[in-house]
N, C-alpha and C positions, 0 to 999 in steps of 0.2 A: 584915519584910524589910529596912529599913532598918539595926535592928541589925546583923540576921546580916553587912551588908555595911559593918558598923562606918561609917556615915555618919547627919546627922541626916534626920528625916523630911521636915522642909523641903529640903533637898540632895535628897534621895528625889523629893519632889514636882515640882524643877526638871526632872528627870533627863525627864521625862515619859513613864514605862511607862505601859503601858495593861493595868488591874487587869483580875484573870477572874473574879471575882465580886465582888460587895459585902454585905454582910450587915448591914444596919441602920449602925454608924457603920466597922464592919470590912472593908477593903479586903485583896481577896489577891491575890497572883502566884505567878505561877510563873515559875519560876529560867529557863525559856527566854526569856520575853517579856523580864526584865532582862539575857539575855545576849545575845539580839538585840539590842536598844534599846543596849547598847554597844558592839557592834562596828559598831552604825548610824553612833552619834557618834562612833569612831574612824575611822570611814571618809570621813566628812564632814570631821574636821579633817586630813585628809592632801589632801583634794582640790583642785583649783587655785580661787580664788573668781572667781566672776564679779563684772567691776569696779562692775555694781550691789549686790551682796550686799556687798562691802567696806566694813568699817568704815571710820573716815574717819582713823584711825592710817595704816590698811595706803595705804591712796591718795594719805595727804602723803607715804609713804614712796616711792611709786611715780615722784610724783611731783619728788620730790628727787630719784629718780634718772635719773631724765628730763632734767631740768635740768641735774645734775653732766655726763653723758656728750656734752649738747650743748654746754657749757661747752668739756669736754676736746676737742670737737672745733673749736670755732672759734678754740681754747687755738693745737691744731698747722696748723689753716688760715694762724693769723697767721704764726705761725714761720716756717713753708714761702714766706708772702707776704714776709718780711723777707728772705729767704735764708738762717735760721740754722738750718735744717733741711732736707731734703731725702728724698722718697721713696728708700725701697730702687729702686726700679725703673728714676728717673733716675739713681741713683748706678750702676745695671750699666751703661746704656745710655752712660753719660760713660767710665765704665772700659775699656768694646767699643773705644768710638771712639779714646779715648789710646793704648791698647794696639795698637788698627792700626795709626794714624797714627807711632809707636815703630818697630813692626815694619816700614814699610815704609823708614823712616829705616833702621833695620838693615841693610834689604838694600841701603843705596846704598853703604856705609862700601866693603866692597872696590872697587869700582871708583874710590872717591875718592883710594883709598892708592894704587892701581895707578896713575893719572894724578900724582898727589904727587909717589912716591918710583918712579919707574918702576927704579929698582937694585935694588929687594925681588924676591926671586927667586920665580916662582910657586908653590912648596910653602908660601912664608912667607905669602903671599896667600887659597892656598887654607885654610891652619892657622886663617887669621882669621876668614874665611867661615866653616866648618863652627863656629866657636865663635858666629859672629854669627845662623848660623842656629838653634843651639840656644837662644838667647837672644831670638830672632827670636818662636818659638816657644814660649816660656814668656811672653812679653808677650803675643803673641796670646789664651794663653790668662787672663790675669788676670780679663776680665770675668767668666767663669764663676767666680772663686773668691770672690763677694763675697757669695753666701749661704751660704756655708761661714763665712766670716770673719766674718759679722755673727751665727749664732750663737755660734762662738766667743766673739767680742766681749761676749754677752748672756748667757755661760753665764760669764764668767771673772767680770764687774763684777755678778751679782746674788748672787756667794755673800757 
């Protein structure tokens, strides 16, 4: 059998078929119980290991990466605790806040010019206004645009 499957007998022996008869020093198979016995052992090596059955390669690996990711995470705890980083989440919620605080600055401007330059005629007043509202209005909305802009931002600097 070993021939036919162009491997030695010892390779054979590892493989551990279980013969169907023996005959004095003559062991035989049948081509099912070897082609069971390897789609047993291709099934076994695709399947997930239990961390007891893990060699002890695969468990320093597991291990390094265990390490690396707790690493990379007390990497950006630091950063974030220095200031030189900052969640996506606090950067909308800073963006929400400027942007209102903008916007409501917008809407003071005409009555400022109105009291300023009281000789601005009301068409010129209102021409301000409606430019100050649409611009009122595009600050308002900035917070919403920072997870649009950040992948932007991740899709332009990773090519």
């Amino acid at each position: 059998m070993a021939a036919s499957l162009g491997i030695s007998v010892q390779a054979f022996d590892k493989w551990g078929v279980k013969p169907v008869k023996k005959i004095g020093r003559n062991v035989y198979f049948d081509v099912r119980s070897v082609v069971d016995n390897r789609l047993e052992n291709a099934i076994q090596k695709h399947q997930p290991m239990d961390p007891q059955n893990m060699g002890e390669d695969q468990l320093d690996f597991q291990r390094w990466r265990l390490t690396k990711e707790q690493a990379d995470k007390a990497e950006r705890e630091n950063r974030i605790a220095e200031r030189h980083q900052v969640p996506t989440e606090f950067a909308t919620f800073a963006l929400t806040r400027i942007a209102a605080k903008v916007s409501s600055l917008l809407d003071t401007v005409p009555l400022t010019m109105r009291r300023r330059y009281p000789e601005l005629q009301t068409k010129h007043i209102e021409g301000i206004q409606r430019e100050l509202v649409i611009a009122s209005n595009e600050a308002a909305s900035l917070g919403d645009l920072l997870p649009e802009l950040l992948d932007e931002y991740i899709d332009s600097t990773s090519k």
